[in-house]
C-alpha positions in Angstrom: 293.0 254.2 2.2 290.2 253.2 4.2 290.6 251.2 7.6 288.0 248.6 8.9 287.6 247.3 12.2 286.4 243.8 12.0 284.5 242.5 15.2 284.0 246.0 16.4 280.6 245.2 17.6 282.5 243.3 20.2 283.5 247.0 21.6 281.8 249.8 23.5 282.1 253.0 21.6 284.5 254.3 23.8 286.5 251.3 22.7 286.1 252.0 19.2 287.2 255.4 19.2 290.0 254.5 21.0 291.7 251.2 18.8 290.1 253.6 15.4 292.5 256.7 16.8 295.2 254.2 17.9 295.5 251.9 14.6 295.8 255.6 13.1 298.9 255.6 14.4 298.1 258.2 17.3 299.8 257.9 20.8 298.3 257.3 24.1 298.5 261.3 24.6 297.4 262.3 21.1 294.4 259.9 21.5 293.4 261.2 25.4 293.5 264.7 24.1 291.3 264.0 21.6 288.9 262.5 23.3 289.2 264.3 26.6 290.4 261.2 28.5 293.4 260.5 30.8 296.3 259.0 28.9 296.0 256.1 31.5 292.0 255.2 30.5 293.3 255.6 27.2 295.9 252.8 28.0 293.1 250.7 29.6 290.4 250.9 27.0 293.1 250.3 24.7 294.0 246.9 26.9 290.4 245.8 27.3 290.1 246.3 23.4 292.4 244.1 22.2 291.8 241.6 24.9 288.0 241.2 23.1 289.8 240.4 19.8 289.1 242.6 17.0 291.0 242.7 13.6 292.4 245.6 11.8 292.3 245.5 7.6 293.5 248.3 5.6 291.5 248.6 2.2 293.9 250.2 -0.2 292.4 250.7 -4.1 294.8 249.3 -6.2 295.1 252.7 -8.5 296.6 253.7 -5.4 299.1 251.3 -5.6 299.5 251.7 -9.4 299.3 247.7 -10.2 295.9 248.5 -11.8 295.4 250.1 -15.0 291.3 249.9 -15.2 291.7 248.1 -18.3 291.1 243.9 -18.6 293.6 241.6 -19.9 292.5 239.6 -22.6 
């Protein structure tokens, strides 16, 4: 599984690391560890983030999902 970020060059790399970390399913206190913030700039980068409007997509192979078999109907 790979996640992309689309209009993440609206962000400032703080921003980024945060909404990445966060759509990963981490909490506010996970992510402010991580990074070394406080759990409340988390909260706020997190805020200004999706106020900018950025879009979350999930690429998923689909061997992954097993509705591909490699081979082509035919």
């Amino acid at each position: 599984m790979q996640i992309e970020i689309r209009g993440a060059e609206k962000l400032s790399f703080r921003e980024r690391q945060v909404v990445t970390l966060k759509e990963m399913g981490l909490s506010n206190e996970e992510v402010a560890r991580r990074l070394n913030l406080s759990i409340s700039s988390v909260a706020t980068l997190y805020h200004r983030a999706r106020t900018k409007g950025y879009q979350v997509v999930i690429v998923i192979p689909g061997e992954t999902l097993g509705i591909f078999t490699g081979e082509e109907d035919g």
